[in-house]
Kinemage of the C-alpha trace (Angstrom):
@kinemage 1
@onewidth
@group {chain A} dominant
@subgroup {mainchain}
@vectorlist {calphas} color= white
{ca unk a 1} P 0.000 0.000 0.000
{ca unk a 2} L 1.534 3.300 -1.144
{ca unk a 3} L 1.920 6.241 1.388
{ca unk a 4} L -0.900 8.092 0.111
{ca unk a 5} L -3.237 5.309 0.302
{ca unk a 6} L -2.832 4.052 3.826
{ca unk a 7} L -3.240 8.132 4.983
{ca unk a 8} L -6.051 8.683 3.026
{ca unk a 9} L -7.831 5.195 4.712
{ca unk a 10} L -6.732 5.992 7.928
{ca unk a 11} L -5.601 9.731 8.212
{ca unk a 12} L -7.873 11.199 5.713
{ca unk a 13} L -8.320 14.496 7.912
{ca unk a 14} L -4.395 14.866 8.231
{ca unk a 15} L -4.061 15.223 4.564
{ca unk a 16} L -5.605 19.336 4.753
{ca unk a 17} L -3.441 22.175 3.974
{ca unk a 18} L -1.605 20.434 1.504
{ca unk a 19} L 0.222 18.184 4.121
{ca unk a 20} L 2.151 15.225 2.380
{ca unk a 21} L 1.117 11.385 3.162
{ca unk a 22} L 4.993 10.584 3.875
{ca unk a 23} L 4.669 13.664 6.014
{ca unk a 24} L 1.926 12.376 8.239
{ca unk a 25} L 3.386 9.156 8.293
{ca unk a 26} L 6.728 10.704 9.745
{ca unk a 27} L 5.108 12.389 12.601
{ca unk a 28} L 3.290 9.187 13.286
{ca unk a 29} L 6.439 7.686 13.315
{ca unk a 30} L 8.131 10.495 15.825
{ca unk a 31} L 5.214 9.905 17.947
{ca unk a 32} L 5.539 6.827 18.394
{ca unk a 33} L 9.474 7.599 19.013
{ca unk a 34} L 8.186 9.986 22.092
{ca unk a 35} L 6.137 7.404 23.660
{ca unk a 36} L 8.459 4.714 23.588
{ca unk a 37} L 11.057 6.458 25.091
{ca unk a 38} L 8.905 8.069 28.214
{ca unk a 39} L 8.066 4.162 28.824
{ca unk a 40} L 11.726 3.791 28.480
{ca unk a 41} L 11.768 1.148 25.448
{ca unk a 42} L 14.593 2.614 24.035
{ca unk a 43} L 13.844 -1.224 21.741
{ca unk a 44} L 11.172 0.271 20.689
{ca unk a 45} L 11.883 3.477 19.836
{ca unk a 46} L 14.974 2.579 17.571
{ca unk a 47} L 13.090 0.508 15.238
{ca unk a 48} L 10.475 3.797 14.396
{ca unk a 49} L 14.034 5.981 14.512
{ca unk a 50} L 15.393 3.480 11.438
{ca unk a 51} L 15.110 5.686 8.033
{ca unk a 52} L 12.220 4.405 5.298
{ca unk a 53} L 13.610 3.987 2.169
{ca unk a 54} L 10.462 1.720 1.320
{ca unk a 55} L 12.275 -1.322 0.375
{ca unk a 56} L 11.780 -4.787 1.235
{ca unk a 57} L 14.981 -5.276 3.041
{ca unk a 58} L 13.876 -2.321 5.016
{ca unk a 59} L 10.379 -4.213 5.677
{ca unk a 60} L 12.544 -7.244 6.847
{ca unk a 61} L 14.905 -5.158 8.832
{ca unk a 62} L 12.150 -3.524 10.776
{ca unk a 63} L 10.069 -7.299 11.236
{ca unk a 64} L 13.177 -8.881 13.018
{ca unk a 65} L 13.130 -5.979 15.289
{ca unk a 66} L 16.263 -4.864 17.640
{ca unk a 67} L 18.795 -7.317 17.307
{ca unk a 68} L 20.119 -5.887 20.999
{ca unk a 69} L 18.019 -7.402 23.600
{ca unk a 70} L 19.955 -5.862 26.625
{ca unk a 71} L 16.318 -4.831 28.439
{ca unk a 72} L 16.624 -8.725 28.814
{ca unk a 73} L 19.613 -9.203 30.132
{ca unk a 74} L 21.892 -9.861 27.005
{ca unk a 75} L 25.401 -8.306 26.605
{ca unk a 76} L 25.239 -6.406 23.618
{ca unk a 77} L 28.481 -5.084 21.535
């Protein structure tokens, strides 16, 4: 689903003003950034930091999550 599309079924108001879909998705994305970190899941929060290029490597990067687990107890590098 293209950018546009999944704002306009979801987001439709956000789209006024001549705001752009990858736009609203970014702030999404920064919100979600804020909220992970107050509930400190730094995890969390560094998989919505990671850049979109809109690939699927990016799609697979972002699906195996953190590769860092150290909220659990594992030494990281």
């Amino acid at each position: 689903m293209s950018a546009r599309s999944a704002v306009e079924q979801y987001q439709p108001h956000a789209l006024v003003d001549g705001a752009s879909a990858r736009g609203v998705l970014g702030g999404i994305r920064r919100q979600l950034q804020r909220l992970a970190r107050s509930r400190h899941r730094t995890d969390v929060a560094e998989t919505f930091a990671m850049e979109h290029r809109g690939d699927a490597a990016h799609a697979r990067a972002v699906a195996q999550g953190p590769t860092c687990t150290a909220w659990e107890g594992a030494k990281c590098p």
